[in-house]
C-alpha positions in Angstrom: 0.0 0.0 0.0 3.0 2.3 1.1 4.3 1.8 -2.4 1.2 2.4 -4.3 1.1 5.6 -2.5 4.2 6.6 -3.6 3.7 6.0 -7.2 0.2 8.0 -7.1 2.3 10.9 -5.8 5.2 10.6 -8.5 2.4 9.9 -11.5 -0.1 13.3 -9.9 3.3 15.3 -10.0 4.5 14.0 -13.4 0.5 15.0 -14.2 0.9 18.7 -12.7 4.0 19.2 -14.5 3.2 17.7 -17.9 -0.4 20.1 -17.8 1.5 23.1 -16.8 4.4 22.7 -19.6 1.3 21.7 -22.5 -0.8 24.7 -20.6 2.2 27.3 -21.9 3.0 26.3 -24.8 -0.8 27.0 -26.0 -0.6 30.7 -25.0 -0.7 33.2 -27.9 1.0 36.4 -27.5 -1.5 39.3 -27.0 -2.9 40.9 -30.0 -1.4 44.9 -30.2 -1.8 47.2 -32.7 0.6 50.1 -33.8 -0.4 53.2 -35.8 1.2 55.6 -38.2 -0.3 58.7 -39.5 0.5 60.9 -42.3 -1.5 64.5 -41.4 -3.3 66.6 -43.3 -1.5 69.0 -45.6 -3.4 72.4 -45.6 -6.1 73.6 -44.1 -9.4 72.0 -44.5 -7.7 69.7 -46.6 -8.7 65.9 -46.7 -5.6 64.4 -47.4 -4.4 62.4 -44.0 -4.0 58.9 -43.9 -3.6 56.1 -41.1 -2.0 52.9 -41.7 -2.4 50.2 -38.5 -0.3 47.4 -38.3 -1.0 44.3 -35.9 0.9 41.6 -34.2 0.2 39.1 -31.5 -3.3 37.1 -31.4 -4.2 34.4 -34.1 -5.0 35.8 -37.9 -6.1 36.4 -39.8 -7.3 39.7 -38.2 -10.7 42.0 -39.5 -9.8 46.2 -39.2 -12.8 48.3 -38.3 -12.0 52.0 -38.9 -14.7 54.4 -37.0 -14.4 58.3 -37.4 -15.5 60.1 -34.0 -16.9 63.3 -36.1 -17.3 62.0 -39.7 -19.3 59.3 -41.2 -16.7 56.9 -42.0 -16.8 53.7 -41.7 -13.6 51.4 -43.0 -12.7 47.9 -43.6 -8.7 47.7 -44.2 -5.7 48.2 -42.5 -5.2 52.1 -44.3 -7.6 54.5 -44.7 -7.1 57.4 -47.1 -8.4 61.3 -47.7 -9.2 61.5 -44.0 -9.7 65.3 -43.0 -8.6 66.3 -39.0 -10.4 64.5 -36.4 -9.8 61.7 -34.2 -10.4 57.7 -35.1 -10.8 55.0 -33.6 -10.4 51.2 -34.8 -11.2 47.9 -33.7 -9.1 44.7 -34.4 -10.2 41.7 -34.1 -8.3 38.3 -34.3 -9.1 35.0 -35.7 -10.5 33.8 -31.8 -12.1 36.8 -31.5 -10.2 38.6 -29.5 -9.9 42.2 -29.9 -8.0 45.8 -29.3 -9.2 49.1 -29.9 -6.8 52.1 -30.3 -7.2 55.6 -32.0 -5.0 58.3 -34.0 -5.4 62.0 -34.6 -5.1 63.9 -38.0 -4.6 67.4 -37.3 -3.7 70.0 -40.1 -1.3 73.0 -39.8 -2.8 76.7 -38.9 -4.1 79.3 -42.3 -1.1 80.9 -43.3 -2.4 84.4 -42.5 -0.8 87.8 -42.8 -1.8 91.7 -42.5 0.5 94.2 -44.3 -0.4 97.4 -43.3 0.3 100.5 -45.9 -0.4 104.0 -46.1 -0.5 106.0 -49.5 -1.2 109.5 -50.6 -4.0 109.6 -53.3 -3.8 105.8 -54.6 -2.1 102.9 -54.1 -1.1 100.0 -56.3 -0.6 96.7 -54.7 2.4 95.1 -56.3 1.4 91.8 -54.9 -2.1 91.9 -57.1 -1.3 94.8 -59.8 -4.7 96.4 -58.3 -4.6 100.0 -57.4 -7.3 101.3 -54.6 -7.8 105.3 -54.4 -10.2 104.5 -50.8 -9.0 102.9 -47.5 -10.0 99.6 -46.3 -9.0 96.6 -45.7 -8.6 94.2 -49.2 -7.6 90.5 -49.2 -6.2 88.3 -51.7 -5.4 84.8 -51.5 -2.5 83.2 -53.0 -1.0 80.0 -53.4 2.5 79.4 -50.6 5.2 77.5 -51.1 4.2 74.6 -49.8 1.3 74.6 -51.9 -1.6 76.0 -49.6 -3.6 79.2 -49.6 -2.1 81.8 -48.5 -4.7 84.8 -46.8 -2.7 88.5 -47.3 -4.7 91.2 -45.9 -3.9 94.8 -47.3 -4.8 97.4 -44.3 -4.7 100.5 -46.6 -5.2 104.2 -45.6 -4.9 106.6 -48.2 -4.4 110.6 -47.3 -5.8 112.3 -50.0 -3.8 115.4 -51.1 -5.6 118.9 -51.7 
């Protein structure tokens, strides 16, 4: 009997050690998702774009893309012509398991200037070729560098001679 005792203890620790070695080699490494973002060029432009990658979980893996603002609604790992807000997006792995994470897409600040001029009689704006003979405030908008509008704001006051 003292024997048989014995050998139930050796055989239920065997059994304890064989489950717990076949009990981690079964675990999957967490699903996680990374994002990168390209913002949007101008402002009120709709030219951003998100790309998510994920790792970890079982594929293959389904991408839900949901704006916060805007009514878009994506299937894909990239979305395109996204103007600034902030989205979210669900993965979800083969076993069902699932993350959620979110990006930005901001755009850069109206390139916006106020030149200030003061003139006797008229003035011709060398930056339009129009000449004003009243004061007020005229505004043109051009086309920077970068490729955006640009807002100039003439502040003109004209003295009129006698």
């Amino acid at each position: 009997m003292k024997n048989l005792y014995k050998f139930s203890k050796k055989l239920h620790l065997v059994l304890l050690a064989v489950g717990f070695f076949a009990f981690s080699a079964n675990v999957k490494a967490q699903l996680s998702l990374s994002i990168s973002q390209t913002n949007v060029t101008c402002k009120g432009g709709a030219d951003g774009s998100a790309t998510l990658t994920a790792s970890g979980g079982t594929s293959p893996y389904t991408y839900n893309w949901n704006a916060s603002f805007n009514s878009v609604s994506v299937s894909g790992i990239t979305v395109n012509n996204l103007s600034p807000a902030k989205y979210y997006t669900t993965v979800t792995d083969a076993l069902g398991a699932s993350e959620v994470d979110s990006v930005t897409i901001t755009e850069p600040a109206l390139i916006e200037t106020t030149i200030s001029q003061t003139a006797c009689d008229t003035f011709t704006w060398s930056l339009t070729g129009m000449t004003y003979d009243s004061s007020g405030i005229y505004m043109d908008t051009l086309s920077a560098m970068n490729g955006c509008d640009s807002i100039v704001n003439l502040d003109l006051t004209i003295n009129y001679t006698l």
